[in-house]
N, C-alpha and C positions, 0 to 999 in steps of 0.2 A: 817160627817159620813152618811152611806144612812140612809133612811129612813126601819122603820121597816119592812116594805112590800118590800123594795128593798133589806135588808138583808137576808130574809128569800130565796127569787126567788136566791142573790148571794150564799150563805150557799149549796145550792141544785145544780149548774150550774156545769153540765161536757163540756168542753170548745173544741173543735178542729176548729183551725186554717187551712183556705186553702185559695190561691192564689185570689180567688175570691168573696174573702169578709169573715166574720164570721163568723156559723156557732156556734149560744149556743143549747146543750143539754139538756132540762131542765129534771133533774131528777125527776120523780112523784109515784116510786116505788121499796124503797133499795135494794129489792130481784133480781130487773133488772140486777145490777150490775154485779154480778155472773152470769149471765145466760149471758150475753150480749155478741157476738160475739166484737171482734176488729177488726171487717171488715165490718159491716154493723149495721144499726140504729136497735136498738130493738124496737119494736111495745111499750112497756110503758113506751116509750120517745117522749117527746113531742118537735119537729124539729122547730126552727126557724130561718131565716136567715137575719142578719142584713148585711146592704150596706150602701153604702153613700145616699142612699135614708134615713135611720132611723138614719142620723147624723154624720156616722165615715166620717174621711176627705178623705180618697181612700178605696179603697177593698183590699187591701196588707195588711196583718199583720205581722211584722217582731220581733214580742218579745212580752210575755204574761205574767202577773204574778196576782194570786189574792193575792192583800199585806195583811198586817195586818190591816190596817186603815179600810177595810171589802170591799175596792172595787177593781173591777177589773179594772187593768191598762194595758195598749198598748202602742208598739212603734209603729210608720208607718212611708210611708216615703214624710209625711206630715202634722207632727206633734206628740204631746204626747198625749195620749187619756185616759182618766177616763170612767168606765162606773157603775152608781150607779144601775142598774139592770132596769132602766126604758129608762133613757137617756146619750146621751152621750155628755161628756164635752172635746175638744179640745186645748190642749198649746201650743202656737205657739212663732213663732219670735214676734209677733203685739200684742198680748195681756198679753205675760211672761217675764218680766225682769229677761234675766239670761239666756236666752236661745238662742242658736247663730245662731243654723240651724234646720232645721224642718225635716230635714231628719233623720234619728234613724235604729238600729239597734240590738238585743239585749237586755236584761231585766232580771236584775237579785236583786232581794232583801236581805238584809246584815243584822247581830243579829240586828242592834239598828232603822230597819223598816226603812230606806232609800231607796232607786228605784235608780238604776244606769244606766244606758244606754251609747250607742256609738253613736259620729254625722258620717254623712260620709266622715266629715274633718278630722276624726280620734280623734273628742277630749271624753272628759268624761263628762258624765252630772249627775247631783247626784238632786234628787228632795227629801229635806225634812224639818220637820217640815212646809209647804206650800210653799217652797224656791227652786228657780232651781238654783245650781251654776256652770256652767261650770269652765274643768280644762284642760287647752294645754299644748303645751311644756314650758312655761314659770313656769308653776306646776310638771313638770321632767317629761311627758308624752314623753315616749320615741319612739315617731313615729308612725306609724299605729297602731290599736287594732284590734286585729281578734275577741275574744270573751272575757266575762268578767266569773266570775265564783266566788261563795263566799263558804269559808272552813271553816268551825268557825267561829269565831269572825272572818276573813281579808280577803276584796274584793282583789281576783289576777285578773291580767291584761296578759292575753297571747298575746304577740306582735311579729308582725318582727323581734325587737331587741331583743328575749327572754322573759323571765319570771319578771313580776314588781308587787307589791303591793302598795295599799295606804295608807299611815302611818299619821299622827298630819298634815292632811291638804296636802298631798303632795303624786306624785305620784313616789317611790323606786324602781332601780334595783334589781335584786335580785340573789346572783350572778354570776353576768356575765360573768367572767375568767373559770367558772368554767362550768355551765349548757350553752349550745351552744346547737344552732337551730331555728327551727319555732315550739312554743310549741305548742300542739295540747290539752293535755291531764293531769289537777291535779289531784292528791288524797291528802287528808292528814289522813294520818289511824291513828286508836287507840293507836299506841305504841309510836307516836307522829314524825315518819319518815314523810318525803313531798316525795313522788311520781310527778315527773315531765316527761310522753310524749313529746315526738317530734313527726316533721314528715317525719324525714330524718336522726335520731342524735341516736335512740334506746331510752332507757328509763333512769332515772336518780332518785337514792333515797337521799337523804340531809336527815342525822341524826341530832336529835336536840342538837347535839355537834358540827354538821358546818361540817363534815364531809360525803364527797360525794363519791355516787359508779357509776360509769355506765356503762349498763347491754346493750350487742351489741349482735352481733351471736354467740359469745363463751360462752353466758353466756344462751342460748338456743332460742333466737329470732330467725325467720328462717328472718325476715326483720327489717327494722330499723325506720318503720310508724306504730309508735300506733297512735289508734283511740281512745280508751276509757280506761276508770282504774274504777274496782270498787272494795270494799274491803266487803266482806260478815260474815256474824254472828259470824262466828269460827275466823276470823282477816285473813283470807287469802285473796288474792290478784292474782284480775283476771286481762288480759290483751287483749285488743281484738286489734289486726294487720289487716291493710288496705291490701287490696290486689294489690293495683298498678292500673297502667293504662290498657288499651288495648295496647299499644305499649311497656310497659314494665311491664307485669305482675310479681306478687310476691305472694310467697307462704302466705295467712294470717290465720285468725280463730282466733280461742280464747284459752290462755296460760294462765296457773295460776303458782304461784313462790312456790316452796317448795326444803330445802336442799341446797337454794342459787342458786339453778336455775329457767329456764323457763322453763314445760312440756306443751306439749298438751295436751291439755281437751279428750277425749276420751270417747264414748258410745258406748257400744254395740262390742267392741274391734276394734274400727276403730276412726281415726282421723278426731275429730268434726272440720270442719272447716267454710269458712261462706256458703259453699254450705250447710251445714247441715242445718245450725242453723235455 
């Protein structure tokens, strides 16, 4: 665990990550918060920037999480990175048994305080209780992982092959006959439906009776790439749509479900789309 002086500095730390090393915020005045633009440093924050000069293994950060254990954790794509508020501690192929590749991606922490991450071989890495175990296809890791994501209690696995979780050790279809795509996007809301994104395939709800719907242009999508799903206070369910390429654009913005369809969000009597937003 840090130390007391390194918990108090972690407890205070507002974090933004950039291409070019780290970048902690140290909070030294709660009122800041609120006043504080999300575009620029407020004067009652105290800037400092750490590099591979103050110990990280590169300046890339590609996954952040302050776990429960009280310290901040890193992926890079040059190892796993602890930082106890003072210094930083690096796990690698050479000094961690259990660990295959030092390259990383993603970072995401699960109810029982595990740290999960992705190698660039595409396998799964789970670091806990002080233990890193990787898990490939011989673990039913079904091919590349795009991002990882945790919904309650169960780490989901968004892949090329669809939508997987990890169960008694093992990593599960989930399925597959039925949800089809490149997932992009979970929810799992309050009423206990799973909300499953794509990025090409529209959206897709799994009732906790196994029972699946899927929601395309007839069902009010004006496209078939969701980007996000959130579910807000009242249990409704917003949807935000990618807008395409320059070569093949599409109408996006953000859609919320009511009446078994998808409307458009609208302010001011006009359709908020992501030029608005």
């Amino acid at each position: 665990m840090p130390s007391a002086r390194s918990s108090r500095l972690l407890r205070t730390t507002c974090c933004t990550l950039l291409l070019g090393g780290l970048l902690l915020f140290v909070l030294v005045h709660e009122r800041a918060v609120a006043q504080a633009s999300a575009y620029e440093v407020h004067p009652d924050y105290l800037v400092k920037h750490f590099t591979v000069e103050d110990g990280l293994p590169v300046n890339t950060i590609t996954g952040f999480v302050q776990a429960r254990d009280g310290y901040l954790w890193m992926t890079t794509f040059d190892g796993f990175v602890r930082f106890d508020g003072e210094h930083f501690t690096v796990f690698n192929t050479e000094n961690s048994p259990g660990i295959t590749s030092n390259r990383f991606h993603n970072l995401v922490e699960d109810g029982d305080g595990a740290l999960w991450t992705i190698t660039e071989a595409g396998d799964l890495l789970r670091y806990f209780d002080g233990v890193f175990t990787t898990f490939d296809q011989d673990d039913g890791v079904p091919g590349r992982i795009n991002t990882l994501q945790v919904e309650g209690d169960t780490l989901w696995l968004k892949t090329q092959e669809g939508l997987a979780f990890f169960h008694q050790g093992r990593v599960r279809p989930f399925y597959p006959q039925d949800v089809q795509g490149d997932v992009s996007a979970i929810l799992s809301s309050r009423s206990g439906d799973l909300w499953i994104g794509t990025e090409f395939k529209g959206l897709y709800r799994v009732r906790a009776d196994g029972d699946v719907q899927h929601f395309t242009a007839q069902d009010g999508l004006p496209n078939l790439m969701v980007g996000a799903l959130h579910e807000d206070r009242n249990g409704v369910l917003w949807v935000g749509l990618q807008r395409g390429t320059r070569a093949a654009p599409q109408e996006g913005g953000v859609y919320w479900f009511q009446g078994g369809r998808f409307e458009p969000v609208t302010q001011a009597g006009r359709h908020w789309s992501q030029q608005t937003l």
